[in-house]
C-alpha positions as CSV (number, residue, x, y, z in Angstrom):
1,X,29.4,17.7,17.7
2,X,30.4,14.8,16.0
3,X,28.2,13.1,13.3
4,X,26.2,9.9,14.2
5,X,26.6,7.5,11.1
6,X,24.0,5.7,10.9
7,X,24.8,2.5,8.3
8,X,21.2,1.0,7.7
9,X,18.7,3.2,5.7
10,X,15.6,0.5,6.2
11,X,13.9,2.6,8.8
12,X,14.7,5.9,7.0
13,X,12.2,8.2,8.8
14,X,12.2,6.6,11.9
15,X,15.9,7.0,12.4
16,X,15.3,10.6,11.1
17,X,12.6,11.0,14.2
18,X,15.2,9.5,16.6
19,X,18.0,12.1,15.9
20,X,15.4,15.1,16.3
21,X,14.1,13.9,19.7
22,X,17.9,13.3,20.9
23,X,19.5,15.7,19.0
24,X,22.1,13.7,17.5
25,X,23.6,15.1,14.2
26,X,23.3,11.9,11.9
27,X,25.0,10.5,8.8
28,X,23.5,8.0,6.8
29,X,23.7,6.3,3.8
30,X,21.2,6.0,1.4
31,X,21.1,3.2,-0.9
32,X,18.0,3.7,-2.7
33,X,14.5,5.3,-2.3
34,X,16.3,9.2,-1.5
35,X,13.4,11.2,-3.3
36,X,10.7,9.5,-0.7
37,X,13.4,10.0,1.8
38,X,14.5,13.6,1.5
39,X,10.6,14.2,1.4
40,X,10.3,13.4,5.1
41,X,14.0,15.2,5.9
42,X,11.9,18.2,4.1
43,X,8.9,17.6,6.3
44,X,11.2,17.6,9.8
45,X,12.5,20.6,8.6
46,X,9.6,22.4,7.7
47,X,7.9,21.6,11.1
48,X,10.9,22.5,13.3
49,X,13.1,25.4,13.8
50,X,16.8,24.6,12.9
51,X,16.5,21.4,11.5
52,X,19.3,21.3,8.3
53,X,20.2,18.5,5.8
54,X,23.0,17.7,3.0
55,X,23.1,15.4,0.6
56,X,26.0,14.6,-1.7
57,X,24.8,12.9,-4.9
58,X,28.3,11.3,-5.2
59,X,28.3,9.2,-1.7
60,X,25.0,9.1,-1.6
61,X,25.4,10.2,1.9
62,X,23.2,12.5,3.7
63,X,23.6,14.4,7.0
64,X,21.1,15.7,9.2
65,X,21.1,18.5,11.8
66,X,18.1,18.2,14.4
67,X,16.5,21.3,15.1
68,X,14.0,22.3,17.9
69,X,10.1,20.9,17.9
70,X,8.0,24.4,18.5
71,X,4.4,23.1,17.7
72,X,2.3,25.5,15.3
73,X,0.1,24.9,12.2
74,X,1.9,24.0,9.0
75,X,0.7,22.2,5.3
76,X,2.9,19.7,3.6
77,X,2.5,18.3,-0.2
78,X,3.6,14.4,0.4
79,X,5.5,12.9,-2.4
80,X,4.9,9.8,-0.7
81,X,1.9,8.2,1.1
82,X,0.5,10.1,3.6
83,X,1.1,7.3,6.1
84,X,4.5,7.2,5.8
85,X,5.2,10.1,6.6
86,X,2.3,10.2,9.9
87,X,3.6,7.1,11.4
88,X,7.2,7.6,11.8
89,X,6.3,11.0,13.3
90,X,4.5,10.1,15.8
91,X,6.7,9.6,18.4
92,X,8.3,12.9,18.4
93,X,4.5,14.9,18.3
94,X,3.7,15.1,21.9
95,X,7.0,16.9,22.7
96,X,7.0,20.1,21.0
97,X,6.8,23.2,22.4
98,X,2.9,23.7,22.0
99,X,0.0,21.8,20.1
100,X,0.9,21.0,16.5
101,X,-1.8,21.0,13.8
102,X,-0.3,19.4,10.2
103,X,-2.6,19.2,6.7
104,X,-1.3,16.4,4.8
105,X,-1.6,16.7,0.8
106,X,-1.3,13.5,-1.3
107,X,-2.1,9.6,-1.3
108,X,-4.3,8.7,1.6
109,X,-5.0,5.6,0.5
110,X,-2.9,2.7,-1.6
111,X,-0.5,0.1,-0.2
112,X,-1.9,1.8,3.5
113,X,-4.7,3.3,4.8
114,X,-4.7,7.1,6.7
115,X,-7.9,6.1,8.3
116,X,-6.2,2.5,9.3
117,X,-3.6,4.9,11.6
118,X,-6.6,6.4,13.3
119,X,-8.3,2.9,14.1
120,X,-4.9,0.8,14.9
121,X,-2.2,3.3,15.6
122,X,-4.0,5.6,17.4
123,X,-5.1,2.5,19.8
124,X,-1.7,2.1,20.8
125,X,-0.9,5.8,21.3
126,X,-3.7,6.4,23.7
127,X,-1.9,3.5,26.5
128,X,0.7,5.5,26.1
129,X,-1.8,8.4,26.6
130,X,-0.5,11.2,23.8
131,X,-2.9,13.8,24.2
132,X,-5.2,16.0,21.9
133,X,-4.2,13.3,19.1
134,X,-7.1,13.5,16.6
135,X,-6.7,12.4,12.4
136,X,-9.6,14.0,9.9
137,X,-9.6,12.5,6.7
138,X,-10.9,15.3,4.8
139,X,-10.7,14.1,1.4
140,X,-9.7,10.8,0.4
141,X,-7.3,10.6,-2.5
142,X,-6.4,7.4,-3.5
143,X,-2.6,6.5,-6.1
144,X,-1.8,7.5,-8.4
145,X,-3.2,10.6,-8.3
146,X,-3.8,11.3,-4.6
147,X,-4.4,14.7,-3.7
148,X,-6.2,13.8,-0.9
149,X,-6.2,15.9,2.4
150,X,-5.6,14.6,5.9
151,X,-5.2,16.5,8.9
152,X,-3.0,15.9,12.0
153,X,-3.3,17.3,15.6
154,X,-1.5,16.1,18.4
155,X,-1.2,18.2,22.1
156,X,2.0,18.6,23.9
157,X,3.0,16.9,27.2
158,X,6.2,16.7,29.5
159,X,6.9,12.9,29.3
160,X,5.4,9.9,28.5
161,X,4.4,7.0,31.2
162,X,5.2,3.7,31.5
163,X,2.3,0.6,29.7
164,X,1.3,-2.9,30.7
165,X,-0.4,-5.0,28.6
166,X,0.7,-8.1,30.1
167,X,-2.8,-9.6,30.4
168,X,-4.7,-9.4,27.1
169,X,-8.1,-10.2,26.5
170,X,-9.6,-11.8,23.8
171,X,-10.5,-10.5,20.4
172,X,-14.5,-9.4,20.8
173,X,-14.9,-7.3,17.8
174,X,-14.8,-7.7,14.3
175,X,-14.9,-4.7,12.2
176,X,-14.5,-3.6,8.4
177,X,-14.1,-0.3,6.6
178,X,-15.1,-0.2,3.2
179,X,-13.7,2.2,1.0
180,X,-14.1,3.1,-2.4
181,X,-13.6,6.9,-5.0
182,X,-15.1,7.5,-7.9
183,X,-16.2,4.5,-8.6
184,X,-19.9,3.1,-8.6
185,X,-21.4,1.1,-5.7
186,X,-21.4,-2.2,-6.8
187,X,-17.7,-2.7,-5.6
188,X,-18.6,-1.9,-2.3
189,X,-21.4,-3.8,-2.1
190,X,-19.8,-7.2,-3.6
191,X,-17.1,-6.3,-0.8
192,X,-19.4,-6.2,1.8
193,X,-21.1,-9.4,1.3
194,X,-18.3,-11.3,1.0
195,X,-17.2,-10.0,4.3
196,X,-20.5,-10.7,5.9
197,X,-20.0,-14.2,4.1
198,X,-16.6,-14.8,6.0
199,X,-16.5,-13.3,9.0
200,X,-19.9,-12.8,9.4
201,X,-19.9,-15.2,12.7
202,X,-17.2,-12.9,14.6
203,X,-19.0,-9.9,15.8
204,X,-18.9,-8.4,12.6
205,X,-20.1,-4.3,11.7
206,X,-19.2,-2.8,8.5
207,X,-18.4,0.6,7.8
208,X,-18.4,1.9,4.1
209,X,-18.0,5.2,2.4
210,X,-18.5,6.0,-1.3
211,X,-16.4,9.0,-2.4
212,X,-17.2,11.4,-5.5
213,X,-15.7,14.0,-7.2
214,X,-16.6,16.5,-5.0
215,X,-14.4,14.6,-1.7
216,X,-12.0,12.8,-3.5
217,X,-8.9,13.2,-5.9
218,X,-9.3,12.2,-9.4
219,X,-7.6,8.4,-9.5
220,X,-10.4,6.0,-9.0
221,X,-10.1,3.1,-6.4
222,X,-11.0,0.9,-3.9
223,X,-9.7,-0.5,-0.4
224,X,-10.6,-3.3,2.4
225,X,-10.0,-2.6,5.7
226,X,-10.6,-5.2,8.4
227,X,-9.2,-5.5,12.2
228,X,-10.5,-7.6,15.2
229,X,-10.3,-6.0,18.6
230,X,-10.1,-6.5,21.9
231,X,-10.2,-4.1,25.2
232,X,-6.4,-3.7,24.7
233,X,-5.4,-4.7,21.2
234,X,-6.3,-5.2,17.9
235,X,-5.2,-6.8,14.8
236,X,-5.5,-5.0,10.7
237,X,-5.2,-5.9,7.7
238,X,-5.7,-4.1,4.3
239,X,-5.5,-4.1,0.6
240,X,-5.7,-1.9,-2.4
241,X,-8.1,-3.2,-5.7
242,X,-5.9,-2.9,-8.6
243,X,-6.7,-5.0,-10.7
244,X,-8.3,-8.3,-8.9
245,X,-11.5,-8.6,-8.4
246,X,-13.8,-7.1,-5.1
247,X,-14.1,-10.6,-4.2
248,X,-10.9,-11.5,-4.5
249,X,-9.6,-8.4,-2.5
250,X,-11.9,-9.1,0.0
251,X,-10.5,-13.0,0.5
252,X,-6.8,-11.5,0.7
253,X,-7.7,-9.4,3.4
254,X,-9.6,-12.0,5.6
255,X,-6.7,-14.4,5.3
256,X,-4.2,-11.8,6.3
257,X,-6.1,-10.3,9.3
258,X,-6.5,-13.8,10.3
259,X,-2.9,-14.6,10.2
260,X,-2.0,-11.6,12.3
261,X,-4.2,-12.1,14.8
262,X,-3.2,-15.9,15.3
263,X,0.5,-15.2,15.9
264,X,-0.9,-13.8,18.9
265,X,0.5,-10.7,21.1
266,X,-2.0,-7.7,22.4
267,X,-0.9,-5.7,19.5
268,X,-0.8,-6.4,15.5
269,X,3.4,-6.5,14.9
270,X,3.1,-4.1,12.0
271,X,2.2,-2.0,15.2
272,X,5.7,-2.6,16.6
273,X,8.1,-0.3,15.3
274,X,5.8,2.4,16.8
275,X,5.6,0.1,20.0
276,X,9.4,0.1,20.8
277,X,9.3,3.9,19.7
278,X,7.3,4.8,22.5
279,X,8.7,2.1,25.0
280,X,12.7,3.5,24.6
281,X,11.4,7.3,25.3
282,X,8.8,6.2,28.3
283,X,9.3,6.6,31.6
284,X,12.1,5.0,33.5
285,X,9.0,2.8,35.3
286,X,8.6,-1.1,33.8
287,X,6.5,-1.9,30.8
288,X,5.1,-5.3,30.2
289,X,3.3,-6.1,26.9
290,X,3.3,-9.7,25.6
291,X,4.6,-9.6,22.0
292,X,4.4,-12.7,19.5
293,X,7.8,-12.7,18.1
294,X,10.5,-10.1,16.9
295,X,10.2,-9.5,13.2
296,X,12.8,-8.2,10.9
297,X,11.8,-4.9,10.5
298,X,10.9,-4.6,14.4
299,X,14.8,-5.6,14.5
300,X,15.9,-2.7,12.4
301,X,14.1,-0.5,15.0
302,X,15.5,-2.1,17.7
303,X,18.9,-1.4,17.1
304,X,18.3,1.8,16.0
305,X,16.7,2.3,19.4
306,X,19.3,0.8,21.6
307,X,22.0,3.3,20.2
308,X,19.8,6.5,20.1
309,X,18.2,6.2,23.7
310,X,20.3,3.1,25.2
311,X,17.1,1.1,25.3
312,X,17.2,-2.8,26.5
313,X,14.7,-4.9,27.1
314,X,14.0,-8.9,28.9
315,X,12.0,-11.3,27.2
316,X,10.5,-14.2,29.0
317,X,8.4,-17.2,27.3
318,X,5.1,-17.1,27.9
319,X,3.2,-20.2,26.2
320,X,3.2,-19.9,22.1
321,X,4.2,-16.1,23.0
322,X,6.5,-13.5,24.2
323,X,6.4,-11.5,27.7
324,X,8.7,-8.4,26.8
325,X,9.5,-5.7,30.0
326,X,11.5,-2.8,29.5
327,X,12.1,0.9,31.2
328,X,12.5,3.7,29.1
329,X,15.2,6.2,29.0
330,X,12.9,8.7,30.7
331,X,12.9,11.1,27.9
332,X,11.5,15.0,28.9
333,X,10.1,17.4,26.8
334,X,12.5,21.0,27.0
335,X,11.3,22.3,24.1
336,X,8.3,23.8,26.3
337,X,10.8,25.6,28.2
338,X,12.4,26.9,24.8
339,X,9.0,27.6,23.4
């Protein structure tokens, strides 16, 4: 077979996901970021049976031969966040041979949040209804540092069905997660009533948790987590203390949740490459979610959709927002039969 050359590196992992569900032999360039990169090649490898790479330092080129998704229990050392490397995987979980049970070593927390994917991605994964999908945090381990601990299950199943979310509700919930590691409490409490102070008035619950030495790495830090909710949806935001101030980490945050949530949709867009993931291997039954707009990086995933599974979609206006239907390419699991 014939390699599938693959001319934008953006979506790295994603497109690396894509050629082991289809299993297209791929050849891509890579322009910059290879150590992160190869990390996750190393990963796909390591959890499958069959998968191969190559890289040649001189073209910067670097094919990949998909193997076979068997399920089992394996522990991976992350270079890169933890997050990175969950997300992106996602999609192919639910179709190996047999549960899959993964112990992520590393940063769990820094420019993302491993407990953020467990609040907002995990929402969308359960319309598509991915079973036995659970994430424990077991030790936090914020950057540099890391060495934090974060486990991954995720149950097999033969195909996955079709959504609508053409008829969201409105946001009822307000939440934020709190998080900070060896430092005192103070942070956290200057974080929390700043929150209360802001968006105090929106069905607001906090949730905080003060690491130590004995469940965290050894890099100190702290992190806001907010998202609104509704029955369907929900909206994030979060950001990393470095060196502003609790207060001023806390203001960020609320701005930024309140900007995603006002470009409406059912579902945040950094949600969407993960969104159109799941839509182009659904069932060959419509979908209907109403979307706010097509982003940039939902764009790179787009096209890298449309030529591994042949996906196309219609959009409609809807008011100030979007009305996207699609029908997936009806994508089965064999490797139960292999398994």
């Amino acid at each position: 077979m014939e390699y599938l050359e693959i001319k934008d590196s953006k979506a790295f992992n994603f497109t690396i996901t894509y050629s082991l569900l289809t299993k297209k032999k791929i050849k891509i360039n890579i322009l910059s970021g290879f150590e992160y990169k190869e990390d996750y090649v190393r990963l796909v490898c390591s959890i499958t049976k069959g998968s191969s790479y190559e890289f040649d330092k001189k073209t910067s080129i670097l094919l990949f031969n998909p193997g076979v998704l068997i399920g089992g229990r394996f522990i991976y050392t992350c270079k890169d966040e933890i997050s990175n490397y969950i997300v992106p995987l996602l999609p192919a979980l639910p179709f190996n041979g047999s549960q899959i049970f993964i112990s992520f070593i590393g940063v769990t927390n820094n420019l993302h949040s491993v407990e953020m994917i467990k609040i907002a991605h995990f929402t969308l994964c359960k319309h598509f209804e991915i079973p036995g999908l659970e994430l424990v945090v077991k030790k936090t381990g914020f950057s540099p540092e890391g060495q934090g601990q974060a486990d991954l299950f995720c149950g097999s199943m033969s195909q996955i069905k079709n959504i609508d979310l053409s008829q969201p509700s409105e946001l009822d919930k307000t939440r934020a997660l709190l998080l900070s590691s060896r430092l005192n409490s103070n942070c956290i409490g200057e974080m929390s009533s700043v929150v209360t102070d802001l968006l105090g008035d929106l069905n607001l619950k906090i949730f905080s948790n003060v690491h130590n030495s004995k469940d965290s790495g050894p890099s100190p830090g702290y992190q806001c987590n907010l998202f609104m909710e509704s029955k369907e949806g929900i909206f994030y935001a979060i950001k990393l203390g470095l060196d502003s101030a609790p207060r001023e980490v806390v203001h960020e945050t609320c701005l930024e949740l309140l900007k995603s949530a006002n470009r409406g949709g059912v579902l945040d867009e950094k949600l969407y490459p993960l969104l159109f993931s799941f839509l182009a291997i659904s069932s060959t039954d419509i979908s209907s979610v109403v979307i706010s707009r097509i982003t940039e990086e939902t764009d790179v995933i787009i096209k890298l959709v449309r030529i591994f599974f042949n996906y196309e979609f219609v959009l409609s206006k809807l008011n100030d927002e979007l009305l996207l239907k699609s029908s997936g390419c009806g994508y089965k699991n064999i490797n139960r039969k292999i398994n």
